[in-house]
VEXNU-663827 format. One record per atom (N, C-alpha, C, O): z, x, y. Coordinates in steps of 0.05 Angstrom, whole numbers, plus 5000, padded with zeros to 4 digits. Each point is the difference from the previous one (the first is absolute). Layout:
ZXY
...
// end
This chain:
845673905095
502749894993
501349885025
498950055021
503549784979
499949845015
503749985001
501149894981
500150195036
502349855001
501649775024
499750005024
501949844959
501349795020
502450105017
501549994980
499550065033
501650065024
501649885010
498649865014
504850054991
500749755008
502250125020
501050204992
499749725029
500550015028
503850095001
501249944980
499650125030
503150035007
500849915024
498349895015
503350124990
502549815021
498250115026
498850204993
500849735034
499550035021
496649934999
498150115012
501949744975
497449924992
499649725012
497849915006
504649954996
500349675000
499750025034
500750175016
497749534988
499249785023
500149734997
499849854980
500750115046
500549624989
496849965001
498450115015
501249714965
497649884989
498650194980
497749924994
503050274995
498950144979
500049734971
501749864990
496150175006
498749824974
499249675006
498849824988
502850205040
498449675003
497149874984
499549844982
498850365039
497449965001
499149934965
498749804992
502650454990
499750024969
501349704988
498749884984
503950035025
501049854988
497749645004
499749824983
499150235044
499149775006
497649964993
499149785002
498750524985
497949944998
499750064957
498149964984
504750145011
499349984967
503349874989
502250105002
496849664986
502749924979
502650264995
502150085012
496449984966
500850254988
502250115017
502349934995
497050265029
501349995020
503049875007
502450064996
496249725018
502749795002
501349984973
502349925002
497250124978
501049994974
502250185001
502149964988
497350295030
502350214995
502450025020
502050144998
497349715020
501949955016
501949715000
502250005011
496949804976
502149874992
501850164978
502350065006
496650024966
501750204985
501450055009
502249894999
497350315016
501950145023
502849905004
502450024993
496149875020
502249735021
501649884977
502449995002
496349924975
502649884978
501850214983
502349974992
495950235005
501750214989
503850055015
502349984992
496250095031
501950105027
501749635005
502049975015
497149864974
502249775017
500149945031
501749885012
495650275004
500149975030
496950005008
498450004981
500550005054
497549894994
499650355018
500450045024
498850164954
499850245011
497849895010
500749905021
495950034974
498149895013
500449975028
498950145016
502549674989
499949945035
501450165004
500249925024
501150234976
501250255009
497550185015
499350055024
499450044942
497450085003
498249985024
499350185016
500249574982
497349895023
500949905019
498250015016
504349854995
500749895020
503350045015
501349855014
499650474973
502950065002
499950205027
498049995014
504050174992
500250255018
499850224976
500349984976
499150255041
498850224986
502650094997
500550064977
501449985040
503250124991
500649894980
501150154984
498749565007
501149884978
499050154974
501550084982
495249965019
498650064979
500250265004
498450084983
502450095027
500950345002
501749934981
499450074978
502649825025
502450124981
498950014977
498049864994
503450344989
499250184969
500149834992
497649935000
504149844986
500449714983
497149874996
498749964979
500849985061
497449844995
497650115004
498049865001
501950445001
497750065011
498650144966
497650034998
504350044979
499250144974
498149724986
497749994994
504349835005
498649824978
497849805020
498249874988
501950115034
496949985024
498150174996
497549954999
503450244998
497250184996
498749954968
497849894999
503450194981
500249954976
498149725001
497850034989
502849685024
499549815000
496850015011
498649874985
500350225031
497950035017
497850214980
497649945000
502950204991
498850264978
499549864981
497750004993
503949874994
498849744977
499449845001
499649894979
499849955047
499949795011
496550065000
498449834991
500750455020
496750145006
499050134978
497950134999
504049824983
499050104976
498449744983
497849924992
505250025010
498049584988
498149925014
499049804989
499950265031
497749945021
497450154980
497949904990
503350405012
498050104978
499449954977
497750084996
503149854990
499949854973
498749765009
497649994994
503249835016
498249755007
496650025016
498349825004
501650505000
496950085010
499450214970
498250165004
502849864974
498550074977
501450425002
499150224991
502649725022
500650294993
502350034989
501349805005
500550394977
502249924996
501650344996
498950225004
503649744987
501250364996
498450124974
499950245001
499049674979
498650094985
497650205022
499050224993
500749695023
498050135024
501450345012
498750185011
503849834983
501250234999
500650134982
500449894979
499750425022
500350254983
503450045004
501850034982
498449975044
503449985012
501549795007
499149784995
503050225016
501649915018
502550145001
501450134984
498549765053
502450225006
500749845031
498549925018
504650084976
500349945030
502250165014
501450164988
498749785040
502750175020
502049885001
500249775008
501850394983
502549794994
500149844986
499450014976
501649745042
499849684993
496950034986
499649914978
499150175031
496649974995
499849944964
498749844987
503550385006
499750084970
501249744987
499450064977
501349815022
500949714994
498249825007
499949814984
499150185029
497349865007
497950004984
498949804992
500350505001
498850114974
499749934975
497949944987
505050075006
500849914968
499849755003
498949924980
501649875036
499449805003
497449894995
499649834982
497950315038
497749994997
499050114967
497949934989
503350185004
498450064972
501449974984
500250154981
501749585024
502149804974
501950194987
500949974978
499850255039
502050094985
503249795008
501849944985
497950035030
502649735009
499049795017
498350035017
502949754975
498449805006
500249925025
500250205013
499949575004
499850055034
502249775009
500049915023
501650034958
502749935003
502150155007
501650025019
497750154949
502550255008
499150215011
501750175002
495549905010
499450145017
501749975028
501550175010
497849555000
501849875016
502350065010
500350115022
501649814962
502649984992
500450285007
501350065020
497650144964
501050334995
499850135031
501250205009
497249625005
498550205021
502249895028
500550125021
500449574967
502449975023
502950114992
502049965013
497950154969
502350094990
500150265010
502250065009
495550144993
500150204998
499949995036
501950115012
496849824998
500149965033
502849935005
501050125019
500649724970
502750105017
501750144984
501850105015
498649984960
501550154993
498750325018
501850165004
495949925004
499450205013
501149965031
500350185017
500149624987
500649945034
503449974997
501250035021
500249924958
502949995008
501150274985
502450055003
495750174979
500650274991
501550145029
502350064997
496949985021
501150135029
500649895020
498050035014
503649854997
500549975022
498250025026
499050225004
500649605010
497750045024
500950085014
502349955008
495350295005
501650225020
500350314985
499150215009
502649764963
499850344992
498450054983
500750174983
496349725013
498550154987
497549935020
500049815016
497850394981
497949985021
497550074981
500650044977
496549985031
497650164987
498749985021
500049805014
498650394990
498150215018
497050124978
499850154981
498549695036
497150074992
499250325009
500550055023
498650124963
499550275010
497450044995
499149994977
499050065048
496750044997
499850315011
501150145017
496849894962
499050255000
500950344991
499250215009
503149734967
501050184980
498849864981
499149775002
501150394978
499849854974
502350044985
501550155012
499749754961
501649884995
501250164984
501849894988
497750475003
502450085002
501150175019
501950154994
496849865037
501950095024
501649795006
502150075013
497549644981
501649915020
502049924971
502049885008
498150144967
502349934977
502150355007
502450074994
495550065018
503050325007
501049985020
501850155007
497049655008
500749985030
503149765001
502049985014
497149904965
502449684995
502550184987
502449955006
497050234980
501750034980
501050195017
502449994999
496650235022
501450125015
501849865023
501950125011
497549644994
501649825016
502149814996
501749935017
498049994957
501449874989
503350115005
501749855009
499050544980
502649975003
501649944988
500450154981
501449595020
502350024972
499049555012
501449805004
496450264997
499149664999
497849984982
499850124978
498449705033
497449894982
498149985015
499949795013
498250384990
497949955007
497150184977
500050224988
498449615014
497749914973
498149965009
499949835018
497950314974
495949984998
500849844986
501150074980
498449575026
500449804991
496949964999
499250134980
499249795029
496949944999
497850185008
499250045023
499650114946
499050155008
496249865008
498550014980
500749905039
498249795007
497450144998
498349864988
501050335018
497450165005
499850325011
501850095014
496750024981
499950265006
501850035033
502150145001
497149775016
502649995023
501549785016
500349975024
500649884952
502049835014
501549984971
499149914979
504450235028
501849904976
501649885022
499950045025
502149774959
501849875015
503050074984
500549984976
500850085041
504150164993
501049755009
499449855019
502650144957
502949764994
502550114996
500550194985
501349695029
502550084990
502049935036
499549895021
503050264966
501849925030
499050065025
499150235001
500649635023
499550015024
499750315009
498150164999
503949875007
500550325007
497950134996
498150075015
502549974958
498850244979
496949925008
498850185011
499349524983
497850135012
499049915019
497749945005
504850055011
499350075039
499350314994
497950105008
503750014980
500650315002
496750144989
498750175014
500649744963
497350024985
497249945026
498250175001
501749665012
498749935011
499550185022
497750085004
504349995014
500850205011
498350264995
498450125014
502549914964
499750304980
496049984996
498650215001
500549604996
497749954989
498550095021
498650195001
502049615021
498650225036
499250255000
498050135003
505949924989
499650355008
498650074977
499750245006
499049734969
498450154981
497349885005
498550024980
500749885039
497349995005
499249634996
498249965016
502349844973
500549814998
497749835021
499950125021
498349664979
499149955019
501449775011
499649975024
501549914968
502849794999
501449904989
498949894981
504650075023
500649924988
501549745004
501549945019
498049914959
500849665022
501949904983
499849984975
502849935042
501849854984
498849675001
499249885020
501050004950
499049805004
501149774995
501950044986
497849725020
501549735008
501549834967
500349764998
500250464982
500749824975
503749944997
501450185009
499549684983
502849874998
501650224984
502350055004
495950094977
501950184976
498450244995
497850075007
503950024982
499450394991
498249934964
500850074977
497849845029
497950034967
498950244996
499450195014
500549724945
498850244991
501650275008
498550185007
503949874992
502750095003
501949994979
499949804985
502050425012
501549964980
502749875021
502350064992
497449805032
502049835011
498849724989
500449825017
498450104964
498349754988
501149924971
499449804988
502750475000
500749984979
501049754990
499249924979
503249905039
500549784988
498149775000
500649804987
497250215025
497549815000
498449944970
499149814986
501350505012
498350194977
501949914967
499150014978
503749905030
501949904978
498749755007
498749914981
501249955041
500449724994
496449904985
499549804986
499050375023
497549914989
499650054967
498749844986
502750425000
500250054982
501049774975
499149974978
503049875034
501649714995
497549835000
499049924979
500050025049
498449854995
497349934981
499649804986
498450485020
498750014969
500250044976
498049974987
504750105000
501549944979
498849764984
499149994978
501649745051
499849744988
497149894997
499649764994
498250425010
497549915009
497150124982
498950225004
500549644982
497750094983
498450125017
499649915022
499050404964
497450115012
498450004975
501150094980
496049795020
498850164984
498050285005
500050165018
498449824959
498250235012
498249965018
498649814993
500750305032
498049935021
497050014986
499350194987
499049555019
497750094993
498050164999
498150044986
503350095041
498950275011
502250275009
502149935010
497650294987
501850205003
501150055024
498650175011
503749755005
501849995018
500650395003
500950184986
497949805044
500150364999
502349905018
499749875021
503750224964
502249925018
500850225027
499750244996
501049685024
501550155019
501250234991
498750205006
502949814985
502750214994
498450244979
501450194993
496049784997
499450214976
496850045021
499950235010
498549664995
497550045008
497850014975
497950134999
503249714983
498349974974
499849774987
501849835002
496850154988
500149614982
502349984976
500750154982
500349615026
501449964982
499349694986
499249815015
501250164959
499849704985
502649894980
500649784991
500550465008
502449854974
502549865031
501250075020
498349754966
502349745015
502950195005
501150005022
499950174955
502750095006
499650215018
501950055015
495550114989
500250155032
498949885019
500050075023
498949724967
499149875031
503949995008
500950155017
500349744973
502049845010
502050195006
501549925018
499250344973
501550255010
498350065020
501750025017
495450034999
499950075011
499949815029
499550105022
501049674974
500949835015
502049995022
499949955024
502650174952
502750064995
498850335030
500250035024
499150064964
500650295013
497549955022
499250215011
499349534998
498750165021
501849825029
499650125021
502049654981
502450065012
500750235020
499550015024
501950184960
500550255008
497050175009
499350095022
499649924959
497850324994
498649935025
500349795012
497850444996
497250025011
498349774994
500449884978
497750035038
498049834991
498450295007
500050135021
498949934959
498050174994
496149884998
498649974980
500849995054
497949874992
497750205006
498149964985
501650195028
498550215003
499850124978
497650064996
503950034984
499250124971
498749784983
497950044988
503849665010
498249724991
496950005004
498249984983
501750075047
497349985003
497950214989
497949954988
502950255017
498650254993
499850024967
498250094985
503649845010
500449944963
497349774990
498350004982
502349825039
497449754988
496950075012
497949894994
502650305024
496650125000
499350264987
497750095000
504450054987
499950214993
498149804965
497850064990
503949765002
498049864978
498349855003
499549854981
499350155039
497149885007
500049785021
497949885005
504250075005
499949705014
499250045025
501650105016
496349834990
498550005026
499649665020
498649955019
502949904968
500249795017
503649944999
501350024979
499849915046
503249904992
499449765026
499350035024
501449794963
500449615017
503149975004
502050044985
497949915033
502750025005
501549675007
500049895022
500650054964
501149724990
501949885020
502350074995
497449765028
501749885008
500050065035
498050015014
504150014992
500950055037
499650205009
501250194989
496949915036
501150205008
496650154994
498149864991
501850405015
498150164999
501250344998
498550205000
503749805000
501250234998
499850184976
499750245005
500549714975
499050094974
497850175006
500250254999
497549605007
497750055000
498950315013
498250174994
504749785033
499550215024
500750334981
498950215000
504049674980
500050314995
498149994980
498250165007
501349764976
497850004976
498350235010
500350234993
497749655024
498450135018
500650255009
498450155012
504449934983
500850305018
500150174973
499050224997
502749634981
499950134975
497350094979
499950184984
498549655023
497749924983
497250015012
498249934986
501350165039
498049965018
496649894991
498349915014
501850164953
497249974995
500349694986
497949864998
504150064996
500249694994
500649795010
501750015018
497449784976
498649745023
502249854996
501250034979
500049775044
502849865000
498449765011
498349995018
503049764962
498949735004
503249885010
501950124993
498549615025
502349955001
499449655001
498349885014
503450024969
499449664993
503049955005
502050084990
497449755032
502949935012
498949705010
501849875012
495349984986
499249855012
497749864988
498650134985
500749645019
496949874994
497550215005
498550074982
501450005041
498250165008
500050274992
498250155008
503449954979
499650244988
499749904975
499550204987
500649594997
499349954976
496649995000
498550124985
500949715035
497350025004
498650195012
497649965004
503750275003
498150215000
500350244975
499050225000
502749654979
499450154977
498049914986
498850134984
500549605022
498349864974
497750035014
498149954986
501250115037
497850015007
498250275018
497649975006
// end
């Protein structure tokens, strides 16, 4: 069994999908979309912009999104397609990428949703009072007693629970300066505050979490061709009305991908391709899953070393 995999934010580089866009139609097919959907030329952003530009949440959700479908149409144009999957599942943003890939929303309002949701998540807090800190080497419920013991009369949250030892804590500055801190002293092999604009995956995300709720309101989902194992549950889901509540709630919630993963090999899936930018997926896959094989198509040349 076989699942597809699709990438989250810190994934993006300038020139991610060039190579795809220039060597399959298809491809370039998904990045003009893009670009008309959005009314701007996210593309050269893409391939010929500054990386601070394409950091920001706005342009860096629906870039990634753009590049993951962009290598997906690559695959389809070499005879493979999501029917080739048992799953899909992505990180974060990833998960929109997903439903996308397996027609549950189309790659307009994929688009659209994913720049919406990148700055309604970037103007939810103020820059400066919310922070997140990567924590390696607890697993993920010392360091959710460790947040919640730091937190206090603030917010701090086992926001990403990533792999057996690396979760990452969200919420006000302070609170997980204070967590991070705390994580040392309980044995911790490090803990790293890391370079993002906002407190995600936090209940400081709540008004993001309203404004996206608004937004897929207006936006057809159907059923995924294939079963979307969502973030926020660690199980497949297909009816359109929980794809779209759990949309709503993964905003706020945990990205729960370490249980995701372990959920899709616990039912047989011994291959996960990991769709798009980046190789990171792959790394925890491998930590969660050790006896299953990680393919990553982000390029021509990894297309051609699947077919051959």
């Amino acid at each position: 069994m076989r699942a597809f995999v699709f990438p989250g934010q810190g994934a993006q580089t300038i020139g991610m999908g060039r190579e795809l866009a220039e060597a399959y139609p298809a491809a370039k097919a998904v990045f003009d979309e893009v670009d008309e959907a959005l009314g701007e030329k996210l593309s050269a952003l893409i391939w010929s912009g500054d990386i601070e530009t394409l950091t920001l949440t706005r342009n860096a959700q629906p870039a990634l999104m753009a590049t993951s479908i962009a290598a997906l149409r690559a695959l389809e144009a070499e005879g493979f397609s999501i029917a080739d999957a048992d799953f899909v599942a992505g990180h974060s943003l990833g998960e929109y990428s997903a439903l996308c890939a397996a027609g549950a929303i189309s790659l307009p309002d994929t688009a659209r949703l994913l720049q919406i949701r990148g700055t309604a998540m970037q103007e939810a807090v103020p820059v400066g009072v919310g922070a997140m800190a990567a924590v390696l080497g607890l697993d993920f419920a010392a360091v959710d007693e460790i947040a919640r013991e730091a937190a206090a009369d603030e917010v701090c949250e086992a926001a990403n629970d990533n792999d057996p030892a690396q979760v990452v804590i969200s919420g006000h500055k302070a609170a997980v300066e204070r967590a991070a801190a705390l994580a040392k002293e309980r044995g911790a092999k490090r803990a790293l505050m890391l370079p993002v604009s906002a407190p995600f995956h936090c209940a400081l995300m709540q008004p993001a979490a309203t404004m996206m709720a608004d937004a897929l309101a207006g936006v057809e989902i159907a059923e995924p061709a294939v079963p979307l194992v969502a973030n926020v549950r660690a199980e497949p889901v297909t009816m359109p009305g929980a794809i779209r509540q759990f949309l709503v709630e993964q905003v706020t919630g945990a990205v729960r991908w370490r249980e995701s993963v372990g959920f899709m090999a616990a039912q047989g899936v011994t291959e996960f391709w990991e769709i798009g930018a980046g190789k990171a997926l792959s790394g925890m896959i491998r930590r969660i899953a050790p006896d299953a094989a990680t393919r990553n198509v982000g390029a021509p040349a990894d297309i051609a070393a699947l077919k051959g």
